[in-house]
Every structure is written in structure tokens, then in C-alpha cells.
N, C-alpha and C positions, 0 to 999 in steps of 0.2 A: 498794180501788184503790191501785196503787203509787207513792207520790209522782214525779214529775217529774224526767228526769236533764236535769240542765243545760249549758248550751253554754257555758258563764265555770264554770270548776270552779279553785279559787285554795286552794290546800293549805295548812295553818297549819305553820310552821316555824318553833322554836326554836333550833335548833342552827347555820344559815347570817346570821342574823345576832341580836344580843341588844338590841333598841332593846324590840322591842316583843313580847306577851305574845300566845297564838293567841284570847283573847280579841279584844283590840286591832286583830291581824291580819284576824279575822273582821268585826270591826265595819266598818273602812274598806273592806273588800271588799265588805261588802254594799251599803253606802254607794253605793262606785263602779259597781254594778251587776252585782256575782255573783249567777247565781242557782244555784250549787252551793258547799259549805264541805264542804273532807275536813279533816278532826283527825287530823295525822298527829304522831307522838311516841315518841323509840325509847329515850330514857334516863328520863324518869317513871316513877314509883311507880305500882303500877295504883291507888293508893287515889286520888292526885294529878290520875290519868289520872281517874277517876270524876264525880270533882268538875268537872275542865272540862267533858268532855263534857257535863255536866246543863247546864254554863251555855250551853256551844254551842249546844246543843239550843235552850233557851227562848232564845237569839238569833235563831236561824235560823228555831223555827217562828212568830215574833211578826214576822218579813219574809216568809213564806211562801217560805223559800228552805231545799233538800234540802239536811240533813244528813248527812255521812257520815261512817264512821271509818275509818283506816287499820288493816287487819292482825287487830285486837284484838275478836273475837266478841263476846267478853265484855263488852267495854266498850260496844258498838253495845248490846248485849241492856239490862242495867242502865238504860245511860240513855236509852233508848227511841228511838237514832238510826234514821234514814231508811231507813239500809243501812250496807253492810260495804264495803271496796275489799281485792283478794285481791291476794297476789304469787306470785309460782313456789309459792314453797316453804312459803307459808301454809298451813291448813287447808282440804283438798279443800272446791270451790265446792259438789260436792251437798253433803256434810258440813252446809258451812254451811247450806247451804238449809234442811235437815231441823231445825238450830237456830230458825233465822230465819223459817222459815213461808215464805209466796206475797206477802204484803203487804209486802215488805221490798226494796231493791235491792239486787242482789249485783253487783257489778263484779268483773275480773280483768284480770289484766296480761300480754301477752303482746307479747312481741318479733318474734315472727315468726306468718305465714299459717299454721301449723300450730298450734300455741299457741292463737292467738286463736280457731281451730275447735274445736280441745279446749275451750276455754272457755265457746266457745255450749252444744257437744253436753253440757256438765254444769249446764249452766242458768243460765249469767253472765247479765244485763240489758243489758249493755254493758260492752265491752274500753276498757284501755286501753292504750294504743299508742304504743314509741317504744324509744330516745327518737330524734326528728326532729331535733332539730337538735344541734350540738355544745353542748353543758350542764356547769358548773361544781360544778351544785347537788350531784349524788354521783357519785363516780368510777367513770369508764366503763372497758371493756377492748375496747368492742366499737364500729362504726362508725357514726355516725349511719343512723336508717332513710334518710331522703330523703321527698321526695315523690312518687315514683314507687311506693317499695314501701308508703308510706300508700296511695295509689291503688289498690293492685292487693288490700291486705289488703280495703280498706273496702266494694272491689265484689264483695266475695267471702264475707261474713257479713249477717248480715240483723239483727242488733243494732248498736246506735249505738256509734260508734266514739271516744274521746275520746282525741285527740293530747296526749302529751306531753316535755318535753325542749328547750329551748332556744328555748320558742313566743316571742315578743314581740312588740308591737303593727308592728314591723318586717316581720312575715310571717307574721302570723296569716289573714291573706284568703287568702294561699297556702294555707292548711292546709286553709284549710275549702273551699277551691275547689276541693281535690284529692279532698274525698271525708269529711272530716270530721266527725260529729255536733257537735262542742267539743272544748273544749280547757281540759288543767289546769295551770296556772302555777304557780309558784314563785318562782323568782330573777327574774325581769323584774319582778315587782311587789313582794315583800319587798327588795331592794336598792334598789327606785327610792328617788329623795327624796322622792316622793311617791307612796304606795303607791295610794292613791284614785282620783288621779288616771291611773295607769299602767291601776285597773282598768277606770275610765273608756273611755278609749280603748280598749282592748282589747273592751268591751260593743258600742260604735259600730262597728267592723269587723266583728265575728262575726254582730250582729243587722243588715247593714249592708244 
């Protein structure tokens, strides 16, 4: 059976700010009530990338909270993570699959209604979706979704839909009242001063 995709999905990020380690980032988020951890990491070493991951892994499954990894097959395969999260330009989702077997979660990313269909019709578990609001975390060219076209992608796939892009505890109920499954953060929780706490609140709204 396929571990659990989560409604709090809190990305590890090294590069937006350097206090804290995706160790560290992982622990307070679970702490604050994540019940999803993506490892995402675009300048690591893959031997560097190996070794978090083992340690993510024995974090998350010792909280019974899904592991995921950003991008990197290889890295989920080795260290026995939950699942993979795809981008455009990743390796095809069946691709993966054929790696990864049936017991594994394959995510995908997709910006628009088309996209995110492509994504079911090759065997994604769950899109994810955005970005929704105006976001800092990586430079956009293109215009917030809204919650209208969240609305209209979420009633129009039959897998769970995970918002992402400038979510915070500000307008997280919007997101999920628009059609939602969850939601994955970044900057509203790694920037807060208190990243636990940020995930906190954020747990009480979505489960709310």
C-alpha cells in the first residue's frame, strides 16, 4: 500500500535562507505538524544528497510522516524514500514509475489544466499546482494561478491536488476551500522566526 500524501507538505530549503540545515528544517516541521517532507536540493553533491536523505528518511518514517524527494530518482531509490516529486522537465512520470514500482508516490508539477491531465494520464498520485500566489522563493515570468484556476484545475482531475507558491497561514483556508487536497510551503515557514510555529498554524487551518 502507498504511504499517505499529505495535506502540510513543507519543502527543505538550503539556498533561501542558511540558519538552518533540511535536517533541522525537517525536524521543526514535523514537530509543528507536517505530515509530508519533500528534500528538495539543486547544488549538493549526489554522495551529500545520499546521506541526508537516509537521515530524512529515518526522521520521517520514526513520525510516520511521507517522505519525498525533489527531482532526483536516484536519490528516492537508494534511500528508500516514500516517493519522487517530478518537474516539466524531469524524467518522464511513467519512466519513473517503471523505476519506482506501484508502491511508491510519484508527484508532478503542472501549471496549467493541461499539464496536470498529462500528469494523471502518465500515472502521477498527485499534482502539484501553481504557483498561487505571488512567491519570492524562485523567480517567476509568469502570473500567479489564482484561485479560480486552482478551482477549475482541482475539479477537473481525480487525484489530489497540492497547492503551491506563496501559501501562508494568511490564505491557506482559501486554498483548500477552493478545491485543494494540501498544500506545500517554503518561504512562509523557513523565513518565519519561528518556523514550528508558522507550521503550527498552518496544521490548524488545513485540518481545520
Amino acid at each position: 500500500m502507498k504511504p499517505a500524501i499529505g495535506k502540510l507538505c513543507v519543502i527543505t530549503d538550503t539556498a533561501i535562507q542558511h540558519k538552518y540545515s533540511h535536517y533541522e528544517i525537517a525536524e521543526m516541521a514535523i514537530d509543528g505538524g507536517a505530515d509530508m517532507i519533500q528534500f528538495r536540493d539543486k547544488v549538493m553533491s549526489t554522495g551529500e544528497m545520499i546521506n541526508t536523505a537516509f537521515q530524512l528518511r529515518e526522521l520521517c518514517s520514526r513520525n510516520e510522516v511521507t517522505f519525498i524527494v525533489n527531482d532526483r530518482v536516484d536519490i528516492a531509490l537508494i534511500s528508500g524514500a516514500d516517493g519522487i516529486h517530478l518537474g516539466i522537465e524531469d524524467i518522464p512520470i511513467a519512466d519513473a514509475r517503471k523505476l519506482l514500482g506501484k508502491s511508491k508516490i510519484i508527484g508532478g508539477t503542472a501549471h496549467s489544466l493541461s499539464e496536470a491531465r498529462k500528469a494523471e494520464q502518465m500515472g502521477a498520485d498527485y499534482i502539484g499546482y501553481g504557483h498561487i500566489y505571488p512567491t519570492q522563493t524562485k523567480s517567476r515570468t509568469t502570473k500567479p494561478k489564482g484561485l479560480k484556476k486552482l478551482a477549475e484545475v482541482s475539479a477537473k482531475i481525480k487525484i489530489p491536488l497540492i497547492a503551491i507558491g506563496g501559501i501562508s497561514p494568511d490564505n491557506a483556508g482559501q486554498v483548500i476551500n477552493a478545491g485543494a487536497h494540501g498544500v506545500a510551503v517554503i518561504g512562509s515557514v523557513l523565513k518565519n522566526a519561528n518556523p514550528r510555529s508558522a507550521v503550527e498554524k498552518l496544521r490548524n487551518i488545513i485540518y481545520a
